[in-house]
Phi, psi and omega in degrees: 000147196280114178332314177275021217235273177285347163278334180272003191253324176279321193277320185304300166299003186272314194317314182286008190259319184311117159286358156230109193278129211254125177306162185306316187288330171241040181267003193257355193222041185224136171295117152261024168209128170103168196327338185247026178286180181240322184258176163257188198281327191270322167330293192311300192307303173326304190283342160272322142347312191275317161326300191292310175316307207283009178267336164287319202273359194226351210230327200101355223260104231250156199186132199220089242254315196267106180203145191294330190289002189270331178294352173242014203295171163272297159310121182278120172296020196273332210265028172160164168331297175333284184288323173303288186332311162320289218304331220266298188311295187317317192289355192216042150241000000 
């Protein structure tokens, strides 16, 4: 899947998760785990439901969130625009 594909697939569900909305520019540089986070825990779950929804339903994209690599990364792919987007990508190649 084209990267830029899956960072506009990511920052849209982060918006619509949010509770308070955060300009465009600096959604590429916000925590969704740990102290400095943006969401709560059912936020993080709300935005990965809405990722997974919209990958399945718009993308082909069959997508399991509870899987060992994410649950075993050393790294968590959880922690940010970033680190989701690798995973998501890696995961639908």
């Amino acid at each position: 899947m084209d990267k830029k594909v899956v960072i506009d697939i990511v920052k849209e569900s982060l918006k619509q998760v949010l509770e308070e909305p955060i300009a465009d520019e600096k959604l590429n540089n916000v925590s969704f785990v740990g102290s400095e986070s943006v969401l709560s825990s059912l936020g993080l779950v709300e935005l990965l439901v809405s990722i997974q929804e919209e990958l399945e339903d718009n993308h082909n994209v069959e997508f399991d969130w509870v899987n060992d690599k994410a649950m075993s990364a050393k790294n968590s792919p959880f922690k940010n625009i970033n680190t989701l987007t690798d995973y998501i990508i890696k995961f639908t190649q």
